[in-house]
C-alpha positions in Angstrom: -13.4 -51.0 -120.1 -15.4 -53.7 -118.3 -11.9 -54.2 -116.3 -10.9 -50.7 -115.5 -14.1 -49.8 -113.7 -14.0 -53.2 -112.0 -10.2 -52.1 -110.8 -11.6 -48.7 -110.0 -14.4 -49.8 -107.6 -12.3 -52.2 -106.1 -9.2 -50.1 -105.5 -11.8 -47.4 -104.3 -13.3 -49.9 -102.0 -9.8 -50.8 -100.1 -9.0 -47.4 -100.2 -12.3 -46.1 -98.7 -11.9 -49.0 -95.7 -8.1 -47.9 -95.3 -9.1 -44.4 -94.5 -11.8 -44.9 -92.4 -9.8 -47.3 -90.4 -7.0 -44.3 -90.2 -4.3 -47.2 -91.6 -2.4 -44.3 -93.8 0.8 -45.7 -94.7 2.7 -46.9 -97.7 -0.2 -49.3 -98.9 -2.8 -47.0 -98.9 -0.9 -44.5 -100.9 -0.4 -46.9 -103.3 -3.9 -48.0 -103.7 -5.1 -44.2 -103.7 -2.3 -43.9 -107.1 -3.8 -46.8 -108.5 -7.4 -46.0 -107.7 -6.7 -42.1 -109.9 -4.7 -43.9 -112.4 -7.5 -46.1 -113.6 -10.4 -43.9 -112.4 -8.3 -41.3 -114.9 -9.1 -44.0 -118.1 -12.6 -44.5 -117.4 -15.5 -41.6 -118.4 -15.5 -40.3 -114.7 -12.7 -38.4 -115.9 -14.3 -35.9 -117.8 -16.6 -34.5 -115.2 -13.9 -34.9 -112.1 -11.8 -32.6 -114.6 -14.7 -30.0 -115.3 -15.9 -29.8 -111.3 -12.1 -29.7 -110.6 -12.2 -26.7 -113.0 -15.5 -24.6 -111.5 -14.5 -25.3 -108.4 -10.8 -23.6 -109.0 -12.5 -20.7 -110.8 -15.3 -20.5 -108.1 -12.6 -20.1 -104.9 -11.7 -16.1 -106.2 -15.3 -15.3 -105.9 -15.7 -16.2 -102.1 
């Protein structure tokens, strides 16, 4: 567990400096699938999933 939210802060980091540097390319997709894929093992994924979920059901009410 230790390791995957290492790997998820670091890929997150990268990814957060290659976006606000506007360097989109082949790189930082891969770093933004790798940053989901272990962000989606730690417990983050649980409430990402619910918000995902009210915010889905809250766009018909706007």
């Amino acid at each position: 567990m230790a390791v995957t939210v290492s790997l998820v802060l670091l890929f997150g980091l990268v990814l957060f400096f290659l976006l606000r540097s506007k360097t989109l390319g082949y790189g930082s997709a891969f770093i933004a699938v790798m940053f989901g894929f272990f962000l989606a093992s730690t417990g983050a994924s649980g409430p990402i999933n619910e918000l995902a979920t009210a915010v889905v059901h809250a766009i018909p009410n706007l």
